[in-house]
TORKE-324442 format. One record per residue (C-alpha): residue in one letter; x, y, z. Coordinates in steps of 0.25 Angstrom, whole numbers, plus 5000, padded with zeros to 4 digits. Example, Ala and Ser with C-alpha at 12.3 -4.5 7.8 and 13.67 -1.06 7.14 Angstrom:
TORKE-324442
A504949825031S505549965029
***
This chain:
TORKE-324442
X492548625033X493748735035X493448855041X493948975033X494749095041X494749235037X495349355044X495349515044X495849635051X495349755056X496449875056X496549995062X497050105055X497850225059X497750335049X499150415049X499550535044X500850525038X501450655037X501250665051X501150525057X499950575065X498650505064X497750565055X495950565056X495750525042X495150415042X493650455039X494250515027X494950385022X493750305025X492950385017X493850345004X493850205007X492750095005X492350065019X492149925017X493649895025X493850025032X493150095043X493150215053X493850205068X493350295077X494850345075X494850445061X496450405062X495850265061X495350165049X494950035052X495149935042X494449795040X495049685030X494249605023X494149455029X495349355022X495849225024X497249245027X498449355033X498749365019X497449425016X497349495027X498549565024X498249605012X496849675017X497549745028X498549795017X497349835007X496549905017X497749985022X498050025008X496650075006X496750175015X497950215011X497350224998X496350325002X497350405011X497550555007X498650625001X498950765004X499050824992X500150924998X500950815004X501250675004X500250655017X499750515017X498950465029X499150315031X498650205040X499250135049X498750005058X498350055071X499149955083X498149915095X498949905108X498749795116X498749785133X498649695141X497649715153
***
């Protein structure tokens, strides 16, 4: 008997405002537009986390980090008296050494 592998991600995302390429505290709004299932609240409102689904290969696990990107995205407002668009970007963790 083989044991079958599966793999998933948890991301960090950065909300940006474009127009100003400042961070931008909407994230309690967007998750309020969203199905929670995949999505979640940091402690950060500049931040949603995001949680793929468990699949069986890099593959798939592109393709989730791709669709859950898109969904917020998706949900992100538009200013109606501009072309504003918030976007998220990957937040990048630095490491040290101790």
């Amino acid at each position: 008997m083989t044991a079958e592998f599966t793999l998933g991600a948890e991301e960090e995302l950065h909300l940006i405002d474009l127009a100003t390429s400042k961070l931008s505290a909407w994230a309690p709004q967007l998750l309020s537009r969203i199905a929670p299932r995949n999505y979640a609240a940091e402690i950060q409102r500049t931040t949603v986390e995001t949680s793929t689904e468990a699949v069986g290969s890099l593959a798939g696990l592109r393709e989730e980090l791709i669709r859950l990107r898109r969904g917020i995205v998706d949900v992100s407002p538009r200013n109606p008296s501009a072309s504003r668009r918030w976007a998220p970007l990957p937040c990048r963790r630095s490491r040290t050494s101790s």
